[in-house]
N, C-alpha and C positions, 0 to 999 in steps of 0.2 A: 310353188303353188300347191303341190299337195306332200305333204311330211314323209310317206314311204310307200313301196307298192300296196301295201293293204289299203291305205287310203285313196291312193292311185282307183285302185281295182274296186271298190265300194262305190267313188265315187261312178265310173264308170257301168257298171250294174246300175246305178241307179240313172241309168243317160247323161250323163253329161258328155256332152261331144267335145269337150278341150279336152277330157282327159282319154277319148278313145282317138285324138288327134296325135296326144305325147306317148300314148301305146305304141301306135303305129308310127311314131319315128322314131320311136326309140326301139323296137324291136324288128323293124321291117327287113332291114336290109342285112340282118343276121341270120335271121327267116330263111330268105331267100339265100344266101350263101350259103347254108348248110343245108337246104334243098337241090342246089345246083352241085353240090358235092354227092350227092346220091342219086341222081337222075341226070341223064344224058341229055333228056330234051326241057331246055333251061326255058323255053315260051312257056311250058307246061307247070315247069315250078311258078312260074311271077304269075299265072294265072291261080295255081294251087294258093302261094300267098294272098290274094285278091279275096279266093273262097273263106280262106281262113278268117281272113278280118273282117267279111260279109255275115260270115255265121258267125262270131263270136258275139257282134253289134246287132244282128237280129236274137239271138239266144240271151245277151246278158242279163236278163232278169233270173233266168233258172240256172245260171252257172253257180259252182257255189264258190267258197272262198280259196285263195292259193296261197301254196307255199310261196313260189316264184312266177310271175306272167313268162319269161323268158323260158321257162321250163314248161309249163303249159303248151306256151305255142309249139317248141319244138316239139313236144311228145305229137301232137295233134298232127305235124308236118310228117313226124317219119310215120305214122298211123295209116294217113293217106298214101304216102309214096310204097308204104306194104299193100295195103290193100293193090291199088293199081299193078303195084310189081305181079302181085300173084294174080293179076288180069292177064298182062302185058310183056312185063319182064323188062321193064325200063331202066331200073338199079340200075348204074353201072360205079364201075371204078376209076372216078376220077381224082386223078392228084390234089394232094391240099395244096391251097395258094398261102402262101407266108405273105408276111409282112417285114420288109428289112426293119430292122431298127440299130442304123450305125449311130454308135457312140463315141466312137474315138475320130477327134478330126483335128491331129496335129502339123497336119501339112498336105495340100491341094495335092501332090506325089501319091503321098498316101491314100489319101481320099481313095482316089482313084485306081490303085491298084486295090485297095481294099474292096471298094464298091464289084470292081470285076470280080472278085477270088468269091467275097459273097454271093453274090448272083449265083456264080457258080457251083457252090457249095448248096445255096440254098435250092437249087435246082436239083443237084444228086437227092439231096434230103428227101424233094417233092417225088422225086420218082420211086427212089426204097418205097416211101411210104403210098404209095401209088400202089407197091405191088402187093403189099399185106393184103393177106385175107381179108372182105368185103367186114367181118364183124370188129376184128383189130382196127385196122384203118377208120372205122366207126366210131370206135372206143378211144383211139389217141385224139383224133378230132375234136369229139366231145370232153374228154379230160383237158388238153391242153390246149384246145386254139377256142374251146366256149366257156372253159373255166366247172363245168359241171363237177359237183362232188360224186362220188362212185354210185351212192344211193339214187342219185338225180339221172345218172345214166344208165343205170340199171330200170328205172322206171320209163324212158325215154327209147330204150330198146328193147322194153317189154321179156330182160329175160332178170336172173338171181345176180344176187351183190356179188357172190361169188365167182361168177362167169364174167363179171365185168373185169375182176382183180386178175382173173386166168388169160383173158382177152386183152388187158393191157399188158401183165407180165411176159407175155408170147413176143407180143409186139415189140415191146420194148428190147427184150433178148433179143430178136430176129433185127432189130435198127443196133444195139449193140456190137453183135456178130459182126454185120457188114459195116459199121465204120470204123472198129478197133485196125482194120487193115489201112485204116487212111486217119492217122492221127490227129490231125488238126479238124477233120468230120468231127470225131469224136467230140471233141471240145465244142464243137457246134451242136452237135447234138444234146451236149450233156446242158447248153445254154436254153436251145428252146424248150428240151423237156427235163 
């Protein structure tokens, strides 16, 4: 129905309610996960998301045009969840949730021991990175589990290009460190990032 976000997003400025329909499902519930990754009280985020799509749909005449709606919104989400922080102090440090994705399924045995070790692994993974620094753990999130380029998370976290590449490299060393001791981590690690 519409050729590409700019047309997405034109048309949507301009009212049309299908296209602030395929907004909102297409970027809701990413919204929301990467709002419950930085706030504890997760009623609070699905409310913040609610805000979000209320002001964009009353505002869209005076928006102007974007790089990415997906980048937008989240700039706007951790915008919010700063300001309130520095009310309230809600941030917290929650683990990132993976997503399995098994590949290999040459025998029900297997499966199944894989599925366990994964779990497993993917768990140690959530927890490391559970414990990085609140702006690291930021930064890996937004690099690898929303696909954002350095520039896009540098604007998203409101600090320089160069603090994002210092903020992943940290991070990155500090999940190298601790799974070079467990070498099959490693290999896992080296898979989702």
């Amino acid at each position: 129905m519409f050729q590409d976000e700019a047309c997405l997003w034109k048309a949507f400025q301009q009212g049309d309610i299908r296209a602030f329909e395929v907004i909102y499902e297409t970027h809701s519930s990413t919204l929301l996960a990467y709002g419950k990754r930085l706030c504890t009280d997760h009623h609070l985020v699905k409310d913040i998301v609610q805000d979000i799509f209320m002001e964009i749909w009353t505002r869209r005449r005076t928006l102007r045009d974007l790089h990415t709606i997906k980048y937008y919104l989240f700039k706007i989400m951790r915008n919010k969840l700063s300001r309130l922080h520095q009310k309230t102090a809600v941030l917290a440090g929650e683990g990132l949730w993976l997503d399995e994705d098994n590949q290999f399924t040459p025998s029900i045995e297997f499966l199944i021991t894989q599925q366990e070790t994964s779990s497993k692994q993917l768990a140690q993974l959530q927890n490391a990175i559970a414990r990085l620094p609140g702006r690291q753990r930021e930064a890996i999130m937004l690099a690898f589990y929303h696909d954002f380029s350095n520039d896009e998370i540098a604007g998203i976290m409101s600090i320089n290009h160069q603090s994002v590449i210092n903020h992943l490299n940290r991070a990155l060393s500090a999940l190298r460190d601790l799974f070079l001791k467990v070498p099959i981590l490693a290999l896992l690690l080296h898979y989702f990032l």
